[in-house]
C-alpha positions in Angstrom: 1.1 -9.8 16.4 1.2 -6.2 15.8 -1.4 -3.7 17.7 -3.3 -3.2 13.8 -3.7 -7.1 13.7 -5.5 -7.4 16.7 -8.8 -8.4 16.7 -11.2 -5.5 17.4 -13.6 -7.7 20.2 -12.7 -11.2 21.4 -16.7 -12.3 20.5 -17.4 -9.8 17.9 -18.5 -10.5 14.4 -17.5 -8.3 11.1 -18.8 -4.8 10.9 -21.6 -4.3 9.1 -19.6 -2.4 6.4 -18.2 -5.4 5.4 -20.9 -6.5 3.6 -20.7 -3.8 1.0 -16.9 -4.1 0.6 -16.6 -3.9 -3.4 -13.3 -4.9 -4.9 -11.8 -5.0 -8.8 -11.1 -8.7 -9.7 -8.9 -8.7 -13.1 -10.4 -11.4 -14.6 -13.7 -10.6 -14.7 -12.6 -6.6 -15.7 -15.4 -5.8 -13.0 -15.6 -4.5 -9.9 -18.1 -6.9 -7.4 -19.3 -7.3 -3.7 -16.7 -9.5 -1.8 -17.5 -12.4 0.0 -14.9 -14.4 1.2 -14.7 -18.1 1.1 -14.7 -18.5 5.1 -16.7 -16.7 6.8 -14.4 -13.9 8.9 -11.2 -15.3 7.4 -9.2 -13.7 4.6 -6.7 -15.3 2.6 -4.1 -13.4 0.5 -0.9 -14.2 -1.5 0.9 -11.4 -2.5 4.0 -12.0 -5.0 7.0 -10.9 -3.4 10.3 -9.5 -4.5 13.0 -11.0 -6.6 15.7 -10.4 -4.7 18.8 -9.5 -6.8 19.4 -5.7 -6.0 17.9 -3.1 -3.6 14.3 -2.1 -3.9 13.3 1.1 -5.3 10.2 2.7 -4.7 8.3 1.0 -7.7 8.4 -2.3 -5.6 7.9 -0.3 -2.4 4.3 1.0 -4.3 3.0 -2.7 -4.6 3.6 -3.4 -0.7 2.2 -0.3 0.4 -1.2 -1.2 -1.8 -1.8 -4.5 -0.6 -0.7 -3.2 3.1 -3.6 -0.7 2.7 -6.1 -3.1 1.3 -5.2 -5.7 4.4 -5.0 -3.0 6.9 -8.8 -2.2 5.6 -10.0 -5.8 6.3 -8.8 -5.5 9.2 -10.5 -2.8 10.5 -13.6 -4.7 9.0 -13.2 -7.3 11.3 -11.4 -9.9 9.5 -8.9 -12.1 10.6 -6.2 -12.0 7.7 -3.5 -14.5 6.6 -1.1 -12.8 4.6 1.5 -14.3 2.3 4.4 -12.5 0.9 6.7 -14.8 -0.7 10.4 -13.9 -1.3 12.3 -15.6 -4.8 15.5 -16.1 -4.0 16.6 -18.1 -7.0 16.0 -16.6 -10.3 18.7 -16.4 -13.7 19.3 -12.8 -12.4 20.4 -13.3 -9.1 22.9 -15.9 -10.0 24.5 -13.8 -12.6 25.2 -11.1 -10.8 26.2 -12.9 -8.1 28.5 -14.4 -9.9 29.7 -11.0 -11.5 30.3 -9.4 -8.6 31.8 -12.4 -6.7 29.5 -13.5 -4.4 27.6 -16.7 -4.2 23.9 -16.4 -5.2 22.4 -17.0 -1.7 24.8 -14.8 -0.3 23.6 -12.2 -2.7 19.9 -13.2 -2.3 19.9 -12.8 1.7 21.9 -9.7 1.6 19.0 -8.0 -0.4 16.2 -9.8 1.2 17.3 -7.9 4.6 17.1 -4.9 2.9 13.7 -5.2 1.5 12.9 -6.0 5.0 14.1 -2.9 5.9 12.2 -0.7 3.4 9.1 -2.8 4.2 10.1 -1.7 7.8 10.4 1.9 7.6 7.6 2.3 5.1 5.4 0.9 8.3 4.3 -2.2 6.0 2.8 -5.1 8.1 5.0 -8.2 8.2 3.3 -10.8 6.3 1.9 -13.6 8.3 4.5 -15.8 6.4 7.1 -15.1 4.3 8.6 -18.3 2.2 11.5 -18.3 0.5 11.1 -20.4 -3.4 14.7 -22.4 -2.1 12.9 -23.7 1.2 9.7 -24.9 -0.8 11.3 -27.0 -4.2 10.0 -30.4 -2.8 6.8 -28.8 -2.9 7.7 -27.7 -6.4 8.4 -31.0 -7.5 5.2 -32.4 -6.2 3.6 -29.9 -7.6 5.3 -30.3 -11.2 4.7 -34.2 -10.7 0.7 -33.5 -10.6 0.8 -31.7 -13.8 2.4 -34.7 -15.3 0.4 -37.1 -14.0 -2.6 -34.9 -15.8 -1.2 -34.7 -18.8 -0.3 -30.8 -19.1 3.2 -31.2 -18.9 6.0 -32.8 -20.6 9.4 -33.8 -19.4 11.7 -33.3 -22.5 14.9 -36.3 -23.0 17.7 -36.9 -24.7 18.5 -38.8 -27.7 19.2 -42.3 -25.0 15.7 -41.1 -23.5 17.1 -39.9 -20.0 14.9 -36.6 -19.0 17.4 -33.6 -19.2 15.8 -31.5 -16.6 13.4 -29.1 -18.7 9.9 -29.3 -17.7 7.0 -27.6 -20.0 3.7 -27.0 -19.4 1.7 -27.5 -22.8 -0.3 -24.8 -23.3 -2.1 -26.6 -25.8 -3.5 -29.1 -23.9 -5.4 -26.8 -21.4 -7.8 -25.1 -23.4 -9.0 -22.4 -20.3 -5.2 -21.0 -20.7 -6.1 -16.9 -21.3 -8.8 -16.7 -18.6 -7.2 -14.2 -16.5 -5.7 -12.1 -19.2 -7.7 -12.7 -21.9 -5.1 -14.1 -24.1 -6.5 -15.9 -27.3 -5.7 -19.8 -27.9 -4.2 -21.0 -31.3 -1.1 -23.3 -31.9 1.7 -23.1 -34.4 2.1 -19.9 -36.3 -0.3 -18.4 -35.1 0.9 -18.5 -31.6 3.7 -16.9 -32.8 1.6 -13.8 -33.9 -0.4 -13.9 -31.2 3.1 -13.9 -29.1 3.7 -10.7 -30.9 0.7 -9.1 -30.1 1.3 -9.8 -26.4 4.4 -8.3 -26.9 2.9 -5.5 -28.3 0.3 -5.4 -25.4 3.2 -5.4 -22.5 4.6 -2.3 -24.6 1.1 0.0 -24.5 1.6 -1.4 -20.3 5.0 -0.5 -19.8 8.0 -2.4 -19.1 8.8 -4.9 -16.2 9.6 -3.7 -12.6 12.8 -6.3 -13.2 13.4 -5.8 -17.0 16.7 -6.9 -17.9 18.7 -7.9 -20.8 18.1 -6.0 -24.0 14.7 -6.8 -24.3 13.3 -4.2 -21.5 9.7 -5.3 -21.8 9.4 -9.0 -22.1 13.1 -10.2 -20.5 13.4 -13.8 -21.6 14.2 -17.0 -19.6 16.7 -18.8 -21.2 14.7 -22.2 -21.1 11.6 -20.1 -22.2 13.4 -19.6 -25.8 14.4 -23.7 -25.8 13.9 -25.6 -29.4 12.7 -28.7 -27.4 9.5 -26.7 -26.6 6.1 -28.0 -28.3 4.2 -24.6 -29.1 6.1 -20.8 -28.3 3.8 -20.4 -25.1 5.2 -23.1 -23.6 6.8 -22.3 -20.6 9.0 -24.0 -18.1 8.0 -25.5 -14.5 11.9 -26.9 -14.3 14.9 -26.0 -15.7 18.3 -28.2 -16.3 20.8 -25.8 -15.0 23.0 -23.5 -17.6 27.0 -24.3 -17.4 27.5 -21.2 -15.5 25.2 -22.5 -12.8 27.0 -23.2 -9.5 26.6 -26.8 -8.2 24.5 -25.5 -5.1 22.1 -24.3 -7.6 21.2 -27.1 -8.8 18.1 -30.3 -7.5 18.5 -33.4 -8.3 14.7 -34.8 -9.2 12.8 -37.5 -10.9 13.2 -35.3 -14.3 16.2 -34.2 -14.3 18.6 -32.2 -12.3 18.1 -28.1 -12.5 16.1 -26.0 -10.5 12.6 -24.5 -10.6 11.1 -21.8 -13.5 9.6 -18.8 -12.3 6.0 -19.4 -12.0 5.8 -22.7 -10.5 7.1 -20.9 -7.3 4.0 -19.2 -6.5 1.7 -21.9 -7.3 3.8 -24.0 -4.7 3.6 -21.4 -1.9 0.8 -19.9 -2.2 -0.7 -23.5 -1.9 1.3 -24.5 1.2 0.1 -22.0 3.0 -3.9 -21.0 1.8 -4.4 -24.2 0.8 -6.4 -25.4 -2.2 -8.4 -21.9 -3.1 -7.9 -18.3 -1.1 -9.9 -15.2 -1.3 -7.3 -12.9 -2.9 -3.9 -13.2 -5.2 -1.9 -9.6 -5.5 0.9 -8.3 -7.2 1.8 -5.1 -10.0 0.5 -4.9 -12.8 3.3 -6.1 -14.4 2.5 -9.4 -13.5 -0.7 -10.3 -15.2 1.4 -11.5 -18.4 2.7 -14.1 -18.2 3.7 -14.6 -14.6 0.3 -14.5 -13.0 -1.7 -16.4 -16.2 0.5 -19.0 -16.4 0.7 -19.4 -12.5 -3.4 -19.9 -12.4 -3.2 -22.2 -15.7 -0.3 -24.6 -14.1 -2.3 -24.4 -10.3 -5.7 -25.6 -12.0 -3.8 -28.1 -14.1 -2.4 -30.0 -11.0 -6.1 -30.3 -10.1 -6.2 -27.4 -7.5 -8.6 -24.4 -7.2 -6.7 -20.8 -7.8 -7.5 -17.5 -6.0 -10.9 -16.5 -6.4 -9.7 -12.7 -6.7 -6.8 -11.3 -8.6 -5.8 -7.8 -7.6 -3.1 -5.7 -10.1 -1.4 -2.3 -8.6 -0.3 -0.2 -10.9 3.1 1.0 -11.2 5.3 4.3 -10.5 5.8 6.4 -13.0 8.6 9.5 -13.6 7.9 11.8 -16.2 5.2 9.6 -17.5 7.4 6.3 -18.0 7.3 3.7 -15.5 9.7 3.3 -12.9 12.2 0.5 -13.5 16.5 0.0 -13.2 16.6 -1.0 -16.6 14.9 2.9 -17.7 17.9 4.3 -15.8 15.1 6.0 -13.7 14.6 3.6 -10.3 15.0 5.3 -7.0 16.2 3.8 -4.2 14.3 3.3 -1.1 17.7 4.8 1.3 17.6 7.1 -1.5 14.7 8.5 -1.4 14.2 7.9 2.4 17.5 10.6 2.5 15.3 13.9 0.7 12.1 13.0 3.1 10.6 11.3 6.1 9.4 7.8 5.8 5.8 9.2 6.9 6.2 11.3 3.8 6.6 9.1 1.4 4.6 6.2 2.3 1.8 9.2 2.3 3.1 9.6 -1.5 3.1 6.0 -2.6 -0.6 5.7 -1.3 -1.8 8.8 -2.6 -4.1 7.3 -4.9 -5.9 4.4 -5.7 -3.9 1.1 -5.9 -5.2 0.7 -9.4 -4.3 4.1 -10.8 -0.9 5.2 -12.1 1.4 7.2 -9.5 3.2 9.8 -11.0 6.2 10.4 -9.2 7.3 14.2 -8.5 8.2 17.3 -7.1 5.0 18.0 -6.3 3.4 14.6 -5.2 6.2 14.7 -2.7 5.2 18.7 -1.7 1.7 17.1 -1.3 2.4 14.7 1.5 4.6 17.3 3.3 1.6 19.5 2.8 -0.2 16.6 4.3 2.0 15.9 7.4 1.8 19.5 8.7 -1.9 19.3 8.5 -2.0 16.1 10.3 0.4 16.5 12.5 -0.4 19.9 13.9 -4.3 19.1 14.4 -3.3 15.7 16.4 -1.1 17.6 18.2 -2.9 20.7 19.2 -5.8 18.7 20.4 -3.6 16.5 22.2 -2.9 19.8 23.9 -6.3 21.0 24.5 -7.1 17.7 25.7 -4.5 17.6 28.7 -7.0 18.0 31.4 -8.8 15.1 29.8 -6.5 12.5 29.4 -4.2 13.9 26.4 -3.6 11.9 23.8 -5.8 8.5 23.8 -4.0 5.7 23.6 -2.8 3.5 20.7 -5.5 0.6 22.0 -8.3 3.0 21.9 -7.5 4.0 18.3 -7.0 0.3 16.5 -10.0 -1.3 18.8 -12.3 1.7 16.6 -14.2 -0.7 14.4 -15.4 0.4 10.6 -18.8 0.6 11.3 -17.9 4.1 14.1 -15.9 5.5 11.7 -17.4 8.7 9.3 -19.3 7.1 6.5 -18.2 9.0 3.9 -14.2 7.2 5.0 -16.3 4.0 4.5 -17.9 4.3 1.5 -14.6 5.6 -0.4 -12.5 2.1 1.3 -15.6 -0.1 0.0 -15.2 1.4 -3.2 -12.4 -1.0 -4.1 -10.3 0.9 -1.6 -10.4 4.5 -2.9 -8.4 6.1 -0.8 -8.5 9.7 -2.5 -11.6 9.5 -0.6 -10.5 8.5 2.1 -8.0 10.7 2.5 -10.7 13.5 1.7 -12.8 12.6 4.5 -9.9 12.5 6.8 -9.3 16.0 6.1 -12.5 16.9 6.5 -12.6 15.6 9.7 -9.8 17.4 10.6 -11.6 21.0 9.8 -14.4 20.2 12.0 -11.8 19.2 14.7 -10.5 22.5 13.9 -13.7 24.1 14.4 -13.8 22.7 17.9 -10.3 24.0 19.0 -11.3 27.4 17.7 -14.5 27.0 20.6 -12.5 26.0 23.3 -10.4 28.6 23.0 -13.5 31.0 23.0 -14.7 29.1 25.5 -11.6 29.5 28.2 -10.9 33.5 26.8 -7.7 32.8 24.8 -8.3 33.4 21.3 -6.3 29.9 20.8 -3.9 29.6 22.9 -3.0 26.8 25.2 -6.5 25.5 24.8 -6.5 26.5 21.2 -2.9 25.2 20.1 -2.2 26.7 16.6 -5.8 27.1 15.6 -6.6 30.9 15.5 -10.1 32.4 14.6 -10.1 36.3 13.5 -13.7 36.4 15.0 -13.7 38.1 18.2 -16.1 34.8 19.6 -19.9 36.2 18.4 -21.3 32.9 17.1 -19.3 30.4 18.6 -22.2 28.5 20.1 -22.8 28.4 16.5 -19.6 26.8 15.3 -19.5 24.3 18.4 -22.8 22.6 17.1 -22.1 22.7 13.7 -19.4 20.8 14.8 -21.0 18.2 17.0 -23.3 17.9 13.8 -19.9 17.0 11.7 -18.1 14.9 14.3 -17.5 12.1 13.5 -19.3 9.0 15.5 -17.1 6.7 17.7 -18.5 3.4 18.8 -19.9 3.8 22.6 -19.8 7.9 22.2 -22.7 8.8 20.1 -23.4 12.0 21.7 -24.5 15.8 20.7 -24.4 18.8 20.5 -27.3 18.3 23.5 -25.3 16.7 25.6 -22.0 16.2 25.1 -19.3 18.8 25.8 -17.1 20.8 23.0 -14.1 18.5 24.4 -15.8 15.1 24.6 -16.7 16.5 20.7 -13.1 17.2 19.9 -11.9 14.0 21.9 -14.2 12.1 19.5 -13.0 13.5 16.5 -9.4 13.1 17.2 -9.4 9.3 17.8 -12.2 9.1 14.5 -9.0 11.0 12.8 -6.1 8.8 14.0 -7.9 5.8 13.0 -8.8 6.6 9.6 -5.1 7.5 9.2 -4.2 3.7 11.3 -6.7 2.0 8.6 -4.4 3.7 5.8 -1.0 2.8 7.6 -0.9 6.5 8.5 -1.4 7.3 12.5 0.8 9.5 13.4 1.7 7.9 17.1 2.2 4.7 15.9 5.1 2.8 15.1 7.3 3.6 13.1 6.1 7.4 12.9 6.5 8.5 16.5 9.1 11.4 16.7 9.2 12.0 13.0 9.2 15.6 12.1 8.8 18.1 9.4 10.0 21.3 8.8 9.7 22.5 12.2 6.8 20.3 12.6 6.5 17.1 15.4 4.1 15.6 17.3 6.1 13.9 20.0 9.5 15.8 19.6 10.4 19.5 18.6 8.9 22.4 19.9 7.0 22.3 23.2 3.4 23.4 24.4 5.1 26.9 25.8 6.6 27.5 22.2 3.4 26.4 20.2 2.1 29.4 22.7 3.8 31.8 21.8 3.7 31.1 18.3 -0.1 30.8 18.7 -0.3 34.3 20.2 1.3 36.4 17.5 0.0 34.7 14.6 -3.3 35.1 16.5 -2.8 38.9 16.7 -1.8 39.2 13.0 -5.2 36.9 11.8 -7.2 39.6 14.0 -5.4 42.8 12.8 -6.6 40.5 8.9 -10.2 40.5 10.0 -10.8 43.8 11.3 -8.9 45.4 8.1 -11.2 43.4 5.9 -14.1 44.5 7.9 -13.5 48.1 7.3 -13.1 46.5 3.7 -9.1 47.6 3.7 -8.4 44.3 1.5 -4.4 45.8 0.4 -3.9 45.5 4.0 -5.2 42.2 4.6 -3.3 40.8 1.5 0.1 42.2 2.9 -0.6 40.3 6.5 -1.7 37.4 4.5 1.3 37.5 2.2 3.4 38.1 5.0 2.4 35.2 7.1 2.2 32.9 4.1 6.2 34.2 3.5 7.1 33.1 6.9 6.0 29.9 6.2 2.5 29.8 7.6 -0.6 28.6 5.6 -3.8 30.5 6.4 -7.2 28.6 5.4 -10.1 30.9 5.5 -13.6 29.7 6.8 -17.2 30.0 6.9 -15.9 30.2 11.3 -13.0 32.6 10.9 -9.2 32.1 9.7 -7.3 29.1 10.8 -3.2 28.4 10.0 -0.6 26.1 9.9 2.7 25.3 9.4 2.8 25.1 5.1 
């Protein structure tokens, strides 16, 4: 069990916040209170990778989502089972297995270990379980043996009546099929149009993450375009195995020998381990149609409950077209990992709200370096200032912070169907009021931010900064057990508060700084636990300190060309200034 999955108190119950968690459910196109179906327990299935070729960071985006929406329940209290399935046998892994020589679960494992990895460095949170579709087909044949047995499915024969293998769900005889996505019922030709018109839905969404084939947008299983089938949304729960198939592909069963279709994996798994209804079933966008409505018509069919929630990210996009191999415009996880530090991106992929369309750039990327230095400099400065009082407080202290201690605005933005633009926005404000409080201890000990101060400098020569130290206790953020004042509490028990309020916003969002797998990463010139040290940061802190002065008094005497050319001097050099109702601050840009 990692340090984020541990329970906040042994005897404690959810925080009050939970109650007014609000999440999107697709179905329903609405976005309602969640209450789960056991109380304090969360069960999710997330639909994993196919795993044919290395990830790229429009698979990565999915994983980070639902990492941020567990990591949230978490912090609410929860105790969360999450499933992550891998598919290790699919039409596309066997061809190019077989095209480049290797034998499909060779090919499989291979890239399995290196989703792993990106899941890894990306500091996503194993999954409870992870099941491969090859070590669950007996549950797949049960499964498939149901749905006959309830007369939605049909085993298709030969001319001396032996079954061949292909298994179809009929579409027609389950008349709720279209409740998730809405899809309309007819039979005949009109399915055919009404195909079309999906078609021409998956078009205005974009293609498949795994688009292959010539068809980028609605890639075809072979059994899926059979003659044997009854109507055109038929779709297959087994398959009798194509000539090319190897012989280890292949299971012999009471219909036939072949192996399992796409959708009847999930069902399978997801059953096995959440049982016969869960709270929450995730996966991109992508997924809705057909892979996720035929998964919740074929699970009801067999007589079983499905998720109660279904949960959609939304894709990466370059250039406004989504990110896929097939568009030629996929990068690699290693790839991308190469230009910028793990922390970086994985700021990037969360950037906005699962549900919303990442755009993938230049600038997004600029943004979450932007990010880092902001972060990273604050946690570390008040680490410094904090020496006398235990430094830095530990990893424990920061995941045992429950929701209910943590700023409310960082609340209500994760309740609203995890927004974390929000978040992230109270997160940085958090950080300026911590700022606010390095800029009075400094005052306080007579260095104008110095080792005290860290890289916070005010260009006030300390008038007013009882002022600024209870504004600041007014905008601390409250920790559970520390709800203190401006009346009582000192300017470091203040910052001390803010900092751990700050590192477990950013722990909630996968974020913290001094957790694993962040610890040592640096920016720029830029590191929390490696890089420059405290005597450095001094000296740094000094000059730049000077300069912000020399800034104030020449805008005091109103000489603004000469506080522009300090300003545009710093900012050359690589130093951001932010100015303030309390003075100038800076940081590394």
């Amino acid at each position: 069990m990692t340090d984020a999955e541990k329970p906040l108190d042994a005897n404690s119950l959810q925080a009050h916040a939970a109650a007014r968690l609000q999440l999107y459910d697709t179905a329903s196109h609405a976005v309602s209170r969640f209450v789960p179906i056991v109380p304090g327990k969360v069960g999710i299935y997330v639909c994993g990778a196919t795993v044919q070729s290395s990830p790229h960071i429009g698979h990565i985006r999915a994983a980070v989502a639902f990492d941020v929406v567990r990591r949230w329940l978490l912090r609410l209290g929860y105790k969360v089972t999450f499933v992550r399935n891998v598919t290790d046998i699919d039409d596309k892994i066997i061809d190019k297995a077989a095209a480049a020589g290797q034998q499909w679960w060779e090919r499989a494992y291979f890239y399995e270990r290196e989703f792993t990895k990106a899941y890894d460095a990306l500091g996503v949170l194993p999954p409870t379980y992870e099941p491969r579709a090859t070590g669950h087909v007996t549950d797949m044949v049960e499964l498939i043996g149901r749905i006959i047995d309830n007369g939605h499915a049909y085993v298709v024969r030969d001319e001396n009546g032996e079954p061949t293998g292909n298994v179809y769900f009929d579409v027609a005889s389950w008349p709720r099929y279209g409740e998730l996505t809405h899809q309309k019922r007819s039979a005949g030709v009109d399915a055919a149009a009404e195909a079309d018109e999906a078609a021409a839905v998956a078009d205005r969404m974009g293609p498949s993450v795994d688009a292959a084939g010539g068809d980028k947008y609605n890639p075809v299983d072979p059994a899926d375009a059979s003659p044997d089938k009854h109507d055109v949304r038929d779709f297959a729960l087994w398959k009798s195995p194509k000539p090319s198939d190897p012989p280890t592909a292949r299971w012999r069963t009471p219909f036939g020998i072949g192996r399992p279709g796409w959708h009847i994996e999930c069902s399978a798994m997801s059953h096995r381990y959440l049982g016969d209804m869960f709270d929450i079933h995730g996966g991109g966008l992508d997924l809705r149609f057909p892979h996720h409505e035929n998964e919740m018509a074929q699970t009801k069919a067999a007589g079983w409950n499905s998720a109660a929630r279904w949960m959609h990210s939304a894709w990466v996009t370059a250039k406004g077209e989504k990110m896929s191999k097939s568009l030629g415009n996929g990068l690699s996880v290693p790839a991308v990992l190469a230009q910028d530090t793990a922390w970086v991106v994985r700021y990037a992929l969360g950037s906005v709200q699962y549900r919303s369309m990442l755009e993938w750039s230049d600038q997004t990327l600029a943004e979450a370096r932007s990010a880092f230095g902001r972060i990273s400099n604050f946690i570390e400065r008040a680490g410094i200032a904090l020496a006398d009082f235990g430094g830095q407080p530990p990893r424990e202290e920061i995941t045992a912070v429950p929701a209910d201690a943590l700023p409310t605005d960082f609340v209500v933005a994760m309740n609203d169907d995890i927004n974390v633009s929000g978040a992230t926005a109270a997160i940085f404000t958090a950080i300026r009021s911590g700022n606010t409080l390095l800029a009075s201890l400094a005052a306080e000990s007579g260095q104008t931010g110095s080792a005290k101060g860290g890289q916070t400098g005010s260009a006030q020569d300390g008038a007013g900064q009882a002022d600024q130290t209870s504004q600041a206790a007014a905008d601390a953020p409250t920790i559970a057990g520390a709800e203190k004042t401006a009346d009582g509490a000192t300017t470091e028990d203040l910052l001390r508060n803010t900092l751990i309020s700050v590192r477990a916003m950013l722990d909630t969002l996968g974020l913290d700084p001094l957790a694993e797998p962040w610890v040592g990463e640096a920016v720029g010139t830029g590191s929390i636990s490696a890089g420059a040290g405290p005597s450095e940061h001094e000296v740094l802190d000094t000059l730049i300190t000077e300069q912000l002065a020399a800034r104030a008094r020449a805008r005091k005497t109103k000489d603004f060309a000469k506080a522009d050319a300090i300003r545009d001097s710093l900012n050359a050099a690589g130093i951001a200034i932010e100015d303030g109702p309390n003075g100038s601050t800076w940081s590394l840009a």
